[in-house]
C-alpha positions in Angstrom: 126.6 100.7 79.3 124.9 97.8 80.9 122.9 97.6 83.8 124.4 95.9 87.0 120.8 94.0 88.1 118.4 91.9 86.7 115.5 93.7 85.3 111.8 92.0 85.1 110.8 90.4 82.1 108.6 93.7 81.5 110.7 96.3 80.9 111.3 97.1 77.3 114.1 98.4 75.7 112.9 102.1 75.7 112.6 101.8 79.0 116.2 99.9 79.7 117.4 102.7 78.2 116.0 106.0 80.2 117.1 103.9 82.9 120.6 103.8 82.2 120.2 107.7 81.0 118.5 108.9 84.1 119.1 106.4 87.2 122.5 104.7 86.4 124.2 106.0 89.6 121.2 105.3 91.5 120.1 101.8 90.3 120.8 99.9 93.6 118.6 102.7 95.6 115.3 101.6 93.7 113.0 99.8 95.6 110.4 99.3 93.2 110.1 98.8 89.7 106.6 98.4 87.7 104.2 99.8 84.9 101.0 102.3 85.2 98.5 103.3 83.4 95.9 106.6 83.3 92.6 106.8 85.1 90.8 109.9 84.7 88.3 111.7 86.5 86.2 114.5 86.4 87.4 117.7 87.0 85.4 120.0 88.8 87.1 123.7 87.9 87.9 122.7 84.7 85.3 120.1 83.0 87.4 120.7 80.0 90.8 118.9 81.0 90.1 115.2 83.4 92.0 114.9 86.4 94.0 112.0 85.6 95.2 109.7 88.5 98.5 106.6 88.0 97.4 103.6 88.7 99.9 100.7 89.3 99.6 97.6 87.1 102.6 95.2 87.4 105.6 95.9 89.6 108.4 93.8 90.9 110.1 94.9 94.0 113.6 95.0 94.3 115.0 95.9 97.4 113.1 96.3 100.6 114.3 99.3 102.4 111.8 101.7 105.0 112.2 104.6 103.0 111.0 103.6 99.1 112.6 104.5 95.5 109.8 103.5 93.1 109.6 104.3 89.1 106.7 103.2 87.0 106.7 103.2 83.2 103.7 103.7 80.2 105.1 103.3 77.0 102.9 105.8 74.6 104.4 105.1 71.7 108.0 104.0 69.8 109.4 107.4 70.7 107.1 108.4 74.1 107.7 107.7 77.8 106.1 108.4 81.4 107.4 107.8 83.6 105.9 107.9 87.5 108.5 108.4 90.6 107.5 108.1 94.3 110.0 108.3 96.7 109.7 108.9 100.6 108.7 106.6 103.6 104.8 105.2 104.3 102.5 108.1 104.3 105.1 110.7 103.3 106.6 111.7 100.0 107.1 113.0 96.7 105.3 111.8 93.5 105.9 113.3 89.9 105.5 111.7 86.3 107.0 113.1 83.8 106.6 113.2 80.1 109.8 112.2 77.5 110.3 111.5 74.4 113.5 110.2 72.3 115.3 112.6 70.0 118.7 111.2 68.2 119.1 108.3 71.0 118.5 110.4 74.3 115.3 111.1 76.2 114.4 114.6 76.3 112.1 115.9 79.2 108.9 117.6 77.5 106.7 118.4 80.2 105.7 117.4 84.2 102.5 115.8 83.9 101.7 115.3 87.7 103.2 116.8 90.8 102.8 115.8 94.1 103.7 115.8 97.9 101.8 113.3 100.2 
C-alpha cells in the first residue's frame, strides 16, 4: 500500500508504516503531523513514577480544518513506537499516546501511556 499524500521529510519508515496500519482510511482527516518527546515532572502521590508531559518538537500541518486530527511520533528504538493523538476543536478534546511495538511486520498495541480529555 502506498500513501496518497506527501509526508515530511521526518517521518521514518517505522513510522510510514503504523500509518498505513492504523490511519489509512483516515489519512486525508489529519490535520497535523509532527514528532514529540518526554518531559517529566515530579509526581506528588507517587515520587516513585515522574509525571511525564509530550512535548511537541517539529510538526508540519497538513490541512487546516476548525476541528484538529493531530498524531505525533517518538521513535524508541528499531522495533518501538509512541505515538501521541489529539483530536477535538480549540480548548476541547481528547489526547492519548500509546505505546507499540513491531512483531512479524505489524504494530502491536502494548500499553496507553497517557490519557486525557481537555
Amino acid at each position: 500500500m502506498n500513501l496518497e499524500i506527501e509526508l515530511p521529510n521526518f517521518i521514518t519508515p517505522l513510522m510510514k508504516q503504523w500509518l498505513i496500519q492504523f490511519k489509512y482510511q483516515e489519512l486525508k482527516e489529519i490535520t497535523t503531523l509532527g514528532l514529540f518527546h518526554w518531559d517529566f515532572f515530579p509526581n506528588k502521590r507517587k515520587p516513585e513514577k515522574p509525571r511525564r508531559i509530550p512535548r511537541l518538537d517539529d510538526w508540519v500541518t497538513l490541512i487546516d480544518s476548525s476541528f484538529k486530527r493531530s498524531v505525533y511520533f517518538l521513535e524508541v528504538d528499531a522495533k518501538t513506537l509512541h505515538v501521541f493523538e489529539s483530536s477535538g476543536i480549540s480548548l476541547a478534546g481528547f489526547k492519548i499516546t500509546k505505546e507499540y511495538i513491531l512483531e512479524a511486520e505489524k504494530f502491536v498495541e502494548t500499553r496507553i501511556l497517557m490519557k486525557m480529555i481537555s
